[in-house]
Phi, psi and omega in degrees: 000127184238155172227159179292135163247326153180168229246117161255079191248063157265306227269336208019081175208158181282127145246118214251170197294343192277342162107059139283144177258102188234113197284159155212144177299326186211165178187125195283131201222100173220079197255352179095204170201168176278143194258134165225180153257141191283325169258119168358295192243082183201166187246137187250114172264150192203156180293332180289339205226053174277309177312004171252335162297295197284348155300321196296292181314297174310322222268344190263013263197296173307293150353318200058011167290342168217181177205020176186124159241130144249160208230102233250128184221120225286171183247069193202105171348134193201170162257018193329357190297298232253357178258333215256303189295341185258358170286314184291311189283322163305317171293337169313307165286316190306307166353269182282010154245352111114077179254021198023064144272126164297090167296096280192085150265114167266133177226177175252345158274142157200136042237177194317165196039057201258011154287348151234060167097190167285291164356285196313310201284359170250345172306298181280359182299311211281301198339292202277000140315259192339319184263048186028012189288148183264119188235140186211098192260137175085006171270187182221112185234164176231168167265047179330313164255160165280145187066024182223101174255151145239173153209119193054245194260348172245154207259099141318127140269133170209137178276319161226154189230101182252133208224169183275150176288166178249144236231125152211158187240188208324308165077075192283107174299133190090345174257109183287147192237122157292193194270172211027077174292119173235152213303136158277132169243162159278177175259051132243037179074024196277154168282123189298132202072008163244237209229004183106330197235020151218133179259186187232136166224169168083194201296314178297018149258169194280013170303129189295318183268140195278124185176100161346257165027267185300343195272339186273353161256001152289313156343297172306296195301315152326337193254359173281317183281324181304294225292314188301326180285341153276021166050061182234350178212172179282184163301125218247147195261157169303115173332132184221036171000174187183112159252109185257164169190168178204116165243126200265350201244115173159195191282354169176154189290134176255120178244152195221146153222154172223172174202147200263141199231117192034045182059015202237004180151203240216114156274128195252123166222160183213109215247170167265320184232145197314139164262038142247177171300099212328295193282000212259126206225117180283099202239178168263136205281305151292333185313294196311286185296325181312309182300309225279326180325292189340109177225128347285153203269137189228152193230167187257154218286027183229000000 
């Protein structure tokens, strides 16, 4: 096992911690990005570990060990989809063991979700109407303390505060990085300041949104653009993303998508019911079969 140490890209070459030299005609950055807590005093949920988290929180809620939770989603490219649903199933319980307890959302965005659109965002106003969550949108807060959120001049008390990871990407010596840096792309995913022939796709790019999804359709478009520069395809069109999400939890489901449309904003919809294929994933439609071509199959050194 070897890792990328930096990029020399006059020279179009690799160089890995192990002092590999590895030249390449093109070359793909699918390095992911770093995970942090954005806050000291916050507990950081994440999909590996939800089903211990929304235990953790119900089970001190039940308990009497708290009477207020908030749920803080840092002022940092994020997924928030999985904070705005572990907020609606927790008040869903506090609900339904009537346990008065104060539920609490802060966001920086506003209005909520706004990668998908207006829709999405009075949909979910109504969401977190219903469930009684105290919701405070378009501010930048923070955690000074424990049991403490701010913004501007005001103070939140919560017993427990649960937050999103915080997020920055690789920061390749030889690659320019933007802030916290992650890789700038243009939309056909080339790294910006370079020669043309290295691209970028998945969290370590400067794309605002955080997504499987997306980095597997930056994928496509990056492996379009190498196969054109060896003169096996056309030129590949500018990435036109597509972002799904659901939130399951209210008086009925919601599925929402957006897409970017001739680069000039964001198309929004919001269904009651999926309009995709129950099990069906904005996954990569060429990256896979390319790959799989490939004899000998080579993998890249991170």
């Amino acid at each position: 096992m070897d890792r990328l140490a930096r990029v020399d890209t006059g020279a179009r070459k690799v160089h890995t911690d192990g002092g590999r030299e590895l030249p390449y005609d093109a070359l793909l950055l699918a390095l992911g990005a770093e995970e942090s807590s954005p806050f000291e005093h916050a507990h950081v949920f994440t999909d590996r570990d939800a089903g211990q988290s929304f235990r953790s929180v119900v089970q001190d809620l039940e308990q009497g060990h708290a009477k207020s939770v908030a749920f803080v989603v840092p002022n940092w490219p994020v997924w928030p989809i999985p904070l705005y649903e572990l907020a609606l199933m927790t008040a869903e319980r506090v609900r339904s063991l009537r346990l008065g307890a104060q539920i609490t959302f802060i966001t920086p965005e506003a209005p909520p979700l706004k990668a998908f659109g207006q829709a999405a965002g009075e949909a979910t106003l109504r969401l977190l109407a219903q469930a009684g969550i105290r919701l405070y949108t378009g501010v930048i807060p923070g955690v000074p303390a424990p049991q403490l959120v701010t913004f501007g001049e005001r103070r939140v008390a919560a017993q427990r505060i649960v937050s999103l990871p915080k997020v920055t990407g690789p920061g390749v010596p030889g690659i320019p990085a933007g802030s916290a840096w992650f890789v700038p792309i243009n939309e056909r995913c080339i790294v910006q300041h370079t020669d043309g022939r290295v691209f970028a796709a998945g969290d370590a790019t400067d794309f605002p949104v955080k997504h499987g999804g997306i980095g597997a359709q930056q994928g496509d478009t990056a492996v379009a653009g190498i196969a054109h520069l060896i003169g096996i395809g056309e030129r590949p069109a500018p990435l036109r993303p597509v972002i799904r999400g659901t939130l399951l939890t209210g008086d009925r489901p919601l599925y929402l998508a957006a897409r970017v449309v001739d680069g000039l904003g964001w198309h929004s919809e919001v269904h009651e019911h999926p309009p995709w294929p129950a099990r069906q994933k904005v996954v990569a439609e060429e990256l896979g079969p390319y790959l799989a071509k490939l004899h000998p199959v080579t993998a890249s050194p991170r």
